[in-house]
Backbone bond lengths (Angstrom), bond angles and torsions (degrees), N, CA, C in turn:
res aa  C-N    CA-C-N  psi(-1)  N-CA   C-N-CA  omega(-1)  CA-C   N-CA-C  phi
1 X - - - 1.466 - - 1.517 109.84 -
2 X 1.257 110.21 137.22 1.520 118.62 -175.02 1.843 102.00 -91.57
3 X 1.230 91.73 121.35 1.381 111.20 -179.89 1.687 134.64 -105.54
4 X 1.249 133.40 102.78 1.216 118.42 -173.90 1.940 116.87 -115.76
5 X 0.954 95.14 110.03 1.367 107.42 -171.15 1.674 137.61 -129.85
6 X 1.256 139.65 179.03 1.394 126.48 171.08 1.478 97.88 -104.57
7 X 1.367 99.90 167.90 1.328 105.88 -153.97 1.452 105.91 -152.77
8 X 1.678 131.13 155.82 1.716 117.70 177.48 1.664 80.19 -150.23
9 X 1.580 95.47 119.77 1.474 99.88 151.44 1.480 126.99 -60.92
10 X 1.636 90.90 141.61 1.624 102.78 178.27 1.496 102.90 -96.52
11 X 1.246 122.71 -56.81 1.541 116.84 -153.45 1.963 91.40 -168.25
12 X 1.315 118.53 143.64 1.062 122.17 157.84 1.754 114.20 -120.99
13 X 1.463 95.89 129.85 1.844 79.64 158.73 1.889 106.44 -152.15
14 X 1.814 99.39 178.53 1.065 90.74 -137.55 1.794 83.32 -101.01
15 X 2.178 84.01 166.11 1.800 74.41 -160.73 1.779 68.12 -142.27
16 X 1.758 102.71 135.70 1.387 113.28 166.99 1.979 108.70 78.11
17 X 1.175 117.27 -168.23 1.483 116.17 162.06 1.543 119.18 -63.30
18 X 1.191 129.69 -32.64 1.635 114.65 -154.65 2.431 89.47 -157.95
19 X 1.249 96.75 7.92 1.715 78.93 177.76 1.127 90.58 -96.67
20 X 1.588 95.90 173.10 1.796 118.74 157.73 1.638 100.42 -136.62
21 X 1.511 83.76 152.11 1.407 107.94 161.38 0.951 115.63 -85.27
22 X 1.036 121.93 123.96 2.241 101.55 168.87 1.595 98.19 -132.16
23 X 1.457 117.53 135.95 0.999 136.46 168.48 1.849 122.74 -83.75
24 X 1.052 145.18 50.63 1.285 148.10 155.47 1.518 133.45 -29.15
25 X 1.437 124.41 132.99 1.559 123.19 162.91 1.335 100.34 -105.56
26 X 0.856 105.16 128.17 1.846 134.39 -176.77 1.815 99.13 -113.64
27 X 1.548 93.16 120.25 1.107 108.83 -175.08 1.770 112.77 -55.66
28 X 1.852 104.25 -15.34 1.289 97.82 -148.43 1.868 103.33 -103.96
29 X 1.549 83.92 -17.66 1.640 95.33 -167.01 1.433 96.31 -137.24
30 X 1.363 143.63 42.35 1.492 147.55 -171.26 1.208 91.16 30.78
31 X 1.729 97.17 -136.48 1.816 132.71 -163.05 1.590 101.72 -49.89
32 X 1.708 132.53 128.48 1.124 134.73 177.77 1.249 101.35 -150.44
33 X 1.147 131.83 128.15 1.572 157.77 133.89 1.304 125.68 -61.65
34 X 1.087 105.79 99.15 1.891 112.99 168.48 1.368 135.94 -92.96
35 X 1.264 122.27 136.68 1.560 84.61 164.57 1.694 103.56 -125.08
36 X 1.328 116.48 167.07 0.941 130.00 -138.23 1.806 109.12 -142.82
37 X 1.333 113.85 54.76 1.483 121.73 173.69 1.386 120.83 -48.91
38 X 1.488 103.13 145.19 1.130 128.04 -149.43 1.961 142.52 -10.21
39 X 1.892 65.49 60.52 1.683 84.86 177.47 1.475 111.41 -53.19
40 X 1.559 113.88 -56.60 1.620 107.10 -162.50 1.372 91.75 -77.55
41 X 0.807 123.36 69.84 1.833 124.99 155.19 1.413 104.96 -150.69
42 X 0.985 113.69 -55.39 1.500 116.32 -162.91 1.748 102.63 -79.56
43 X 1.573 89.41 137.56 1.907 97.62 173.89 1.616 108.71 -119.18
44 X 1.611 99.32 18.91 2.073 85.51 -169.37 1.907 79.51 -130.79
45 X 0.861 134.38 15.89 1.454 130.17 157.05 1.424 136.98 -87.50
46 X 1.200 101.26 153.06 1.529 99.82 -154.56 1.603 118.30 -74.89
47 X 1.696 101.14 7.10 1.428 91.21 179.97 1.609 101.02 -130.14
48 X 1.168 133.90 98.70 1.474 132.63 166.42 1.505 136.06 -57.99
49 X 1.086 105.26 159.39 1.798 98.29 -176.54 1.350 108.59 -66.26
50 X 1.099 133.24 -65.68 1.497 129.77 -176.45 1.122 115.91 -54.75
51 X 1.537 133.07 8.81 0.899 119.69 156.78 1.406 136.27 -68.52
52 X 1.838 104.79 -18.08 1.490 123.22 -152.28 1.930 93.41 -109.93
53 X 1.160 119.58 14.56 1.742 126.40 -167.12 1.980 91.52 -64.20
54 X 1.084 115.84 128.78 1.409 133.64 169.39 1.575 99.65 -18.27
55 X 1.532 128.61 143.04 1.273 93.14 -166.03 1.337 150.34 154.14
56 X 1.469 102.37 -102.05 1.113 136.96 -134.12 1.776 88.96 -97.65
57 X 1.361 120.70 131.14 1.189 126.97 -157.11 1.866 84.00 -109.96
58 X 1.661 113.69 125.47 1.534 125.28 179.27 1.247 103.48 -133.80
59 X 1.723 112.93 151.88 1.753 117.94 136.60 1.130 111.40 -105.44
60 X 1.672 101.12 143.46 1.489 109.60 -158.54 1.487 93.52 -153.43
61 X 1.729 97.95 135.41 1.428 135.33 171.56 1.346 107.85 -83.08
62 X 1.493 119.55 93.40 1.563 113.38 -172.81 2.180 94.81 -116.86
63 X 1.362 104.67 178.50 1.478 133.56 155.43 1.252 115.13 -91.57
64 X 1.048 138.51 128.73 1.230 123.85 -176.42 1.975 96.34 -128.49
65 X 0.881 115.60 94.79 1.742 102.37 163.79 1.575 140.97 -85.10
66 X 2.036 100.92 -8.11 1.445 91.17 147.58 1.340 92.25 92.21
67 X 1.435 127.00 -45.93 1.204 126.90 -170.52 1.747 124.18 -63.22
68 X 1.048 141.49 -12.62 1.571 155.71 -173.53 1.531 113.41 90.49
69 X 1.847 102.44 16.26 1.597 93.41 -177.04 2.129 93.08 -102.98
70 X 1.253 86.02 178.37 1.777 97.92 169.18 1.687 121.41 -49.25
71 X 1.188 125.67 140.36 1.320 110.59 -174.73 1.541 98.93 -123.57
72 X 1.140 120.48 -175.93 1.831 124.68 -164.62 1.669 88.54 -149.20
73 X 1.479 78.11 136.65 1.855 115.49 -177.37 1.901 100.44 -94.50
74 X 1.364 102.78 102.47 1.591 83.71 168.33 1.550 123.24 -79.96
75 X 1.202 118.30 -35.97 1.693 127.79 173.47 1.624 107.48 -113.15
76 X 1.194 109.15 159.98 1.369 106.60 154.43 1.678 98.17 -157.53
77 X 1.604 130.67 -175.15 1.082 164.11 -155.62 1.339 142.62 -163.88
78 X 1.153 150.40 100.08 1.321 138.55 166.52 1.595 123.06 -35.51
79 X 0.981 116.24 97.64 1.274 116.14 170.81 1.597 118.09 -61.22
80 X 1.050 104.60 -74.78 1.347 103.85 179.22 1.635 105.49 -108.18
81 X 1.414 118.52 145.10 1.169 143.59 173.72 1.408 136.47 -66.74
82 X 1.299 129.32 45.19 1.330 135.43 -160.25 1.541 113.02 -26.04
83 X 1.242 127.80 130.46 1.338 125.91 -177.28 1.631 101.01 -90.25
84 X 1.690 134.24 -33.54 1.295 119.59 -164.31 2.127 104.10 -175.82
85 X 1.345 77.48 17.02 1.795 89.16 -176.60 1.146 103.49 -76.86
86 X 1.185 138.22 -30.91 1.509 134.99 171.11 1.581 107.33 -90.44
87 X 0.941 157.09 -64.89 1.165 150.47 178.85 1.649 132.73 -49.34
88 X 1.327 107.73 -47.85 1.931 121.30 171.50 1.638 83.98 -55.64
89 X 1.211 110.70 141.98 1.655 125.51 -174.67 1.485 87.96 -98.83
90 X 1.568 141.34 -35.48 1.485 122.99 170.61 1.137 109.84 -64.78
91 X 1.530 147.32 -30.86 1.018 120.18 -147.60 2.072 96.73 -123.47
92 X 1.375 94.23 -4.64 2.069 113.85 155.44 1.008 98.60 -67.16
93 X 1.549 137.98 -34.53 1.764 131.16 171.72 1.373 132.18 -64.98
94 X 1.961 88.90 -45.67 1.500 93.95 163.98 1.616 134.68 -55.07
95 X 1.295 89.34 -35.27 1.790 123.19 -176.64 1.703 99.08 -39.54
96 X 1.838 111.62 -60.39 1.336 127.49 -136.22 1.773 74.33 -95.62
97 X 0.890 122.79 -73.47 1.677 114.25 -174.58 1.345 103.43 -26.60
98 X 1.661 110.66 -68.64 1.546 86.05 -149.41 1.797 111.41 -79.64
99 X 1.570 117.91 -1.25 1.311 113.38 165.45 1.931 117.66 -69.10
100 X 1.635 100.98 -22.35 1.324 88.79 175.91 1.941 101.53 -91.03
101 X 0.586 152.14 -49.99 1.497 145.29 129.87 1.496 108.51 22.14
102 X 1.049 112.49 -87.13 1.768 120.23 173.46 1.116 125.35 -84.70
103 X 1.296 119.91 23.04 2.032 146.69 165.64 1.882 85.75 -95.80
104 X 1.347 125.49 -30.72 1.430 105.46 -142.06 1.348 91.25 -127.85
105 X 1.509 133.50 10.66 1.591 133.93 -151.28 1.788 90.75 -141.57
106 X 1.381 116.97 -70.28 1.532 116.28 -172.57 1.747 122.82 -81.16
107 X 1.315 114.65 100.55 1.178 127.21 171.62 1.795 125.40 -93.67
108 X 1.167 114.30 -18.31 1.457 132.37 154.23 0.983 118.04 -22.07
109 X 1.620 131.19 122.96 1.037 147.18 -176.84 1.212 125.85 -124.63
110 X 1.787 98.61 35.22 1.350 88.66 -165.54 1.475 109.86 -160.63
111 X 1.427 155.46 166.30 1.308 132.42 -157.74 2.160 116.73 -74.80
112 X 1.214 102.07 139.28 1.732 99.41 -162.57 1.704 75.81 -160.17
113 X 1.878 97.81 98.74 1.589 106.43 176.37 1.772 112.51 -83.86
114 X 1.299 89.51 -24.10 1.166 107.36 -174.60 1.893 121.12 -73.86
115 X 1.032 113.14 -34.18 1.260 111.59 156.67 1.105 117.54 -78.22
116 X 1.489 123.76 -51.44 1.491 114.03 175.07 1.614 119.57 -49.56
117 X 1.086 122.35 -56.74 1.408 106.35 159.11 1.787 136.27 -38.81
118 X 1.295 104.20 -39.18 1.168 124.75 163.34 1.971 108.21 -45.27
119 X 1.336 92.21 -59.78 1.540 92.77 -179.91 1.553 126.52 -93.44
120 X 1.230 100.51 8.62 1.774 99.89 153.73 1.299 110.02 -105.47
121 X 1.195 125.95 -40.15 1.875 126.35 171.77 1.421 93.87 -53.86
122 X 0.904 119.17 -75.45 2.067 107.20 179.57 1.500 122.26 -22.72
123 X 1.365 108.88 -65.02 1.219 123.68 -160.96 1.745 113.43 -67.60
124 X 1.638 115.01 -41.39 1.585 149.58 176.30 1.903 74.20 -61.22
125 X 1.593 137.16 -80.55 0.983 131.06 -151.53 1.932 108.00 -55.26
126 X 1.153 87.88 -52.11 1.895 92.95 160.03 1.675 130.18 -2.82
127 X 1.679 70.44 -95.23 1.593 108.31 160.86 1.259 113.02 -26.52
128 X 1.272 133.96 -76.48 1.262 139.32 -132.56 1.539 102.41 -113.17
129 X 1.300 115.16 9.44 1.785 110.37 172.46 1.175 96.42 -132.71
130 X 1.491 117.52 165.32 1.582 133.98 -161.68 1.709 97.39 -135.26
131 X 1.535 140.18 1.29 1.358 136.61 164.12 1.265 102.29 -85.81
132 X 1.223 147.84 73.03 1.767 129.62 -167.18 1.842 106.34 -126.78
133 X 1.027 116.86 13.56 1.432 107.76 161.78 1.140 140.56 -29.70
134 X 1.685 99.65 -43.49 1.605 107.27 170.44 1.471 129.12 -111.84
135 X 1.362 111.92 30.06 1.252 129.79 -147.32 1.485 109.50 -79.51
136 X 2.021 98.28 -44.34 1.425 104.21 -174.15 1.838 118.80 -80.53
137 X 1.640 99.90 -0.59 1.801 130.82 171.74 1.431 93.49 -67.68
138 X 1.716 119.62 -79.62 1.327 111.79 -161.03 1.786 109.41 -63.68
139 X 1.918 111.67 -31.63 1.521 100.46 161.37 1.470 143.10 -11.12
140 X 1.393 91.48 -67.09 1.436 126.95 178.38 1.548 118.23 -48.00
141 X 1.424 100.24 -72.25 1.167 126.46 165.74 2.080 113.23 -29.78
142 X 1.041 94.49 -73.54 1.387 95.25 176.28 1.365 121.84 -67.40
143 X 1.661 122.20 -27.57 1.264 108.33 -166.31 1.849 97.13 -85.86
144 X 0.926 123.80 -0.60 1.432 128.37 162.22 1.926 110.20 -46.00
145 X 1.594 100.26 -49.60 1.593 87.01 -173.43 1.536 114.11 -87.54
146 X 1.185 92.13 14.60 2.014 87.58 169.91 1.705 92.70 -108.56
147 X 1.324 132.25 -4.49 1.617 122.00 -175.99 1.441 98.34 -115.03
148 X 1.372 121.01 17.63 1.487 123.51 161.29 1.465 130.46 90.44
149 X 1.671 103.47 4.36 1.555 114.42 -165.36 1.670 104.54 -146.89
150 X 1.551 105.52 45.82 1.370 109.43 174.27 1.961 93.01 -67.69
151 X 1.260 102.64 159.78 1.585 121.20 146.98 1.299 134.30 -40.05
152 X 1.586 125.22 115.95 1.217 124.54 -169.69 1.425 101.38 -82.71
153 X 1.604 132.25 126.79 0.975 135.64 -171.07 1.688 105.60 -90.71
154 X 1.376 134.09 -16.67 1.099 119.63 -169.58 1.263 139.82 -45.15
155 X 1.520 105.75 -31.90 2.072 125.48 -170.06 1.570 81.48 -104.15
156 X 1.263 139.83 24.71 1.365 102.51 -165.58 1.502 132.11 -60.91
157 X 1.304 104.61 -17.88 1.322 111.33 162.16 1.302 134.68 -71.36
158 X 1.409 122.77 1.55 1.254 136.15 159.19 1.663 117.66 -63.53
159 X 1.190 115.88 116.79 1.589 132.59 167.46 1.834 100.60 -15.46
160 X 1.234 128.83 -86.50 1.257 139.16 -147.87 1.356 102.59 -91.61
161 X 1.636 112.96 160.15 1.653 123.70 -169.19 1.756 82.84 -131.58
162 X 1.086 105.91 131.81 1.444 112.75 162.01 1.761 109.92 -112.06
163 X 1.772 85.26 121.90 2.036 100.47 -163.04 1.824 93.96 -67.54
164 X 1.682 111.51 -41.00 1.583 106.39 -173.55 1.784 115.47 -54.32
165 X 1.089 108.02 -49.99 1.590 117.59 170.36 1.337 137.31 -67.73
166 X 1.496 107.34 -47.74 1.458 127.77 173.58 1.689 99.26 92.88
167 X 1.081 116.69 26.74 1.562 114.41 -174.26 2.113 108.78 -122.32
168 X 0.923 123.86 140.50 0.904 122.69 171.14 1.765 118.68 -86.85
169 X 1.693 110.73 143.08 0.923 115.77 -161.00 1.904 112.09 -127.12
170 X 1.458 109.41 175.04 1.307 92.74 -158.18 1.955 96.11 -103.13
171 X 1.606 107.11 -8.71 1.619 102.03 164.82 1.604 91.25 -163.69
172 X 1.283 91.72 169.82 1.632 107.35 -168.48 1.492 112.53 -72.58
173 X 1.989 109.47 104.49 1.435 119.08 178.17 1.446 122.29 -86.56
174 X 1.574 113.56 -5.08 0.941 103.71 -178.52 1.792 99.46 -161.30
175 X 1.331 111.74 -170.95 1.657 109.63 -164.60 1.779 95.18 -91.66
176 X 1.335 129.93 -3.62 1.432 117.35 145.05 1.272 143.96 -79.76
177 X 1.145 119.33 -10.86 1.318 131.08 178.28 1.812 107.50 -74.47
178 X 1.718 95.33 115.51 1.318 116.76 162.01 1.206 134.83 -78.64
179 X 1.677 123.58 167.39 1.572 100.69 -176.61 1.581 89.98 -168.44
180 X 1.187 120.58 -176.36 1.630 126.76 -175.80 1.388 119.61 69.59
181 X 1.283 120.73 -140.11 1.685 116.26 -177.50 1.242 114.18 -42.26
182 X 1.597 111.55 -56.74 1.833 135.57 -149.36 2.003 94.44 -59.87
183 X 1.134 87.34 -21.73 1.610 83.76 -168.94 1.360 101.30 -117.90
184 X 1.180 157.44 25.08 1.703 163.90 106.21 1.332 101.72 -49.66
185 X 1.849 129.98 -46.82 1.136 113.28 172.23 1.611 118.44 -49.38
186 X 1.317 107.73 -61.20 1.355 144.90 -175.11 2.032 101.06 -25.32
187 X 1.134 94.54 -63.93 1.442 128.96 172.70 1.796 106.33 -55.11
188 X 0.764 139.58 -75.80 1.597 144.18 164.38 1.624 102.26 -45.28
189 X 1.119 151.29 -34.11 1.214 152.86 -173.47 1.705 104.44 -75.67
190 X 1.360 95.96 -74.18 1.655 96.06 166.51 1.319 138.83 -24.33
191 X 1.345 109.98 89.94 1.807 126.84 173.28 1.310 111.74 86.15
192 X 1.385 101.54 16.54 1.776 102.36 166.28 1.320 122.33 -91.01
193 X 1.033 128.47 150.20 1.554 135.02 175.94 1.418 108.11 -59.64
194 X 1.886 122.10 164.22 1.539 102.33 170.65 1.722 104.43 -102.01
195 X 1.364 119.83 15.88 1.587 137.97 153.66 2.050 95.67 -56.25
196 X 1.050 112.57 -24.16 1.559 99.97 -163.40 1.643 115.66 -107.46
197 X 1.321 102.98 6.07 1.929 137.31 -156.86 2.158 90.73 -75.43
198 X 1.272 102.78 -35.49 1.544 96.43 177.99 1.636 131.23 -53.94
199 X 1.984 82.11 -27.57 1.815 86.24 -162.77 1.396 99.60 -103.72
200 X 1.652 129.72 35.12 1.350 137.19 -169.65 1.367 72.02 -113.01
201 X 1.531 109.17 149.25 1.384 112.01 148.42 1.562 124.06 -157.85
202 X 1.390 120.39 102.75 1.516 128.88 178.50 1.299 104.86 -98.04
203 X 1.551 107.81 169.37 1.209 115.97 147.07 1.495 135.54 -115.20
204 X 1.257 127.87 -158.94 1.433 122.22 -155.60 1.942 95.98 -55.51
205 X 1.261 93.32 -84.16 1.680 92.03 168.12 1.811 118.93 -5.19
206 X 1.237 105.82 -115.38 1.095 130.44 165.93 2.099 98.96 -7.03
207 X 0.981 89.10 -81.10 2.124 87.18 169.55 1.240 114.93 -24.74
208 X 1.489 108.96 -48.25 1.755 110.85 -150.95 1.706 100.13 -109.76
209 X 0.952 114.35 -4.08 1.295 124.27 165.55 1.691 122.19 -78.51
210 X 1.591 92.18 -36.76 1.366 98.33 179.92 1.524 116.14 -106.11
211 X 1.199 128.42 -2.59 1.465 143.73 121.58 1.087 108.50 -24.68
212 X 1.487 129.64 -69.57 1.080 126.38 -156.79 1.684 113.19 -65.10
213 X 1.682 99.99 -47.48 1.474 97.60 169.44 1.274 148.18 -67.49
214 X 1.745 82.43 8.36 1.758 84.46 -168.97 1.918 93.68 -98.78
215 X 1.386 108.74 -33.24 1.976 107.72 -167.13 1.735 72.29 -77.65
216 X 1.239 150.37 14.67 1.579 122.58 160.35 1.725 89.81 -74.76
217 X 1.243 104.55 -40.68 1.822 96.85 -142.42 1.630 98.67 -90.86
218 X 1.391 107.38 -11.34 1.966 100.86 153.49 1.594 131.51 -82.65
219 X 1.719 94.64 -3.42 1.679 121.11 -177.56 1.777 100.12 -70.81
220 X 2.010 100.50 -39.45 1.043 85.67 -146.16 1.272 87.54 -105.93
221 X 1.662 138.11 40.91 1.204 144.24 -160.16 1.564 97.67 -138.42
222 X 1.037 111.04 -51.19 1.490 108.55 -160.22 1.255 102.42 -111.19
223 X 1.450 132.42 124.21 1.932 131.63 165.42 1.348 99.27 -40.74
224 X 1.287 122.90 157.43 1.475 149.73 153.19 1.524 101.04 41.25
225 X 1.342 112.81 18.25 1.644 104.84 148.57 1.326 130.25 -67.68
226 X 1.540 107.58 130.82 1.803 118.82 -158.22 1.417 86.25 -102.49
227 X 1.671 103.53 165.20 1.359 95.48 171.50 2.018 95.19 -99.21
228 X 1.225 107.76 -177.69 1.660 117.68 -159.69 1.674 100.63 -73.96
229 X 1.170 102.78 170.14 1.782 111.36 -167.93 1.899 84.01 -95.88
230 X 0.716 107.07 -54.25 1.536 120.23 -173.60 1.640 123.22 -49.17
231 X 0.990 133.78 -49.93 1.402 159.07 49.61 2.296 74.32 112.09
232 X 1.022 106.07 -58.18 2.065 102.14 -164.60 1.470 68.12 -100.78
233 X 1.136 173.33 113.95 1.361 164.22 94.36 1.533 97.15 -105.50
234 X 2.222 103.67 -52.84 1.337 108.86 -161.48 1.438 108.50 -80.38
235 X 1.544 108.57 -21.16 1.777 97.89 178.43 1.280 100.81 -92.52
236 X 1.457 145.52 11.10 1.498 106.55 152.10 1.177 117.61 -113.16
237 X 1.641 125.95 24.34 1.284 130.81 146.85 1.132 113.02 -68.55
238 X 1.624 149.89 -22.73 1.275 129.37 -155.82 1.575 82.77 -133.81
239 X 1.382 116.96 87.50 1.489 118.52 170.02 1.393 108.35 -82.42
């Protein structure tokens, strides 16, 4: 079936002398796998390598057969125009985190407008601001309620966050339940815009501490979720 749709790269890699793999969410059909013959060779074809950079927001003329094998992109396009998401080396960090992030979180095969929007409004928001320290924090945070295990806000005023439940509690029931800074962050993050990411303010510590607690509580959400390769790249960019 001939398919025309928007599309956000996940991850490309290279398969053989001159293919790629590229992994895509397609607004129209979720999770999609392409492959993509002899891209790194060819310079007069209609589909280029930089087109496929972690990412990279396209419309794309694909095949789709549905079947669980590789499918082939006949056209594609830049949709949107990155102003500096590939180039700023902080925000080339953010890039690689949160593609290994959503390499290891979205398995969906199937249409989810709502995240996909989610992840071009994110990414467009990226782009276009220069305060982003905590950007791939509030990321996180939100892309939890499209993977089914956002934070129960009800106790929120309760001291402790329990990572097994996702609910906050009023004292520590079990050997997951957090408490102190990690969870005041936790608390300020919740249902804020990333328009509001300026007037947060940690430091290196405090960031990477609470980083840390959050890929616990997608550890303990999702099977055979790894934490990111990238991961000491992004905490010593944001000292």
């Amino acid at each position: 079936m001939l398919i025309k749709t928007q599309a956000i790269v996940i991850s490309a890699l290279k398969y053989s002398e001159a293919d790629l793999i590229v992994k895509c969410f397609t607004k129209s059909n979720g999770l999609k796998s392409y492959l993509l013959r002899n891209i790194l060779k060819s310079k007069k074809g209609k589909l280029r390598t930089s087109m496929f950079q972690p990412l990279t927001q396209l419309e794309i003329e694909a095949n789709h057969k549905d079947k669980g094998t590789l499918e082939t992109i006949r056209e594609a396009k830049v949709h949107y125009q990155y102003r500096n998401l590939h180039t700023d080396i902080a925000k080339t960090s953010v890039v690689f985190f949160i593609s290994d992030i959503l390499r290891n979180t979205i398995i969906e095969e199937e249409e989810n407008s709502l995240l996909f929007d989610f992840l071009t409004a994110s990414t467009v928001w990226l782009d276009t601001h220069d305060v982003i320290a905590n950007f791939h924090l509030l990321f996180l945070v939100k892309l939890t309620e499209y993977l089914g295990f956002y934070p129960d806000q009800t106790h929120s005023d309760y001291e402790y966050f329990n990572l097994i439940e996702g609910t906050f509690e009023a004292s520590e029931i079990n050997m997951y339940c957090q408490n102190g800074i990690q969870i005041k962050i936790l608390k300020q993050l919740l249902g804020i815009k990333f328009d509001t990411l300026p007037e947060i303010k940690l430091n290196q510590k405090q960031r990477s501490d609470f980083l840390t607690m959050l890929l616990q509580y997608y550890e303990l959400h999702l099977h055979g979720f790894k934490k990111p390769r990238s991961l000491a790249v992004l905490n010593s960019i944001f000292t």
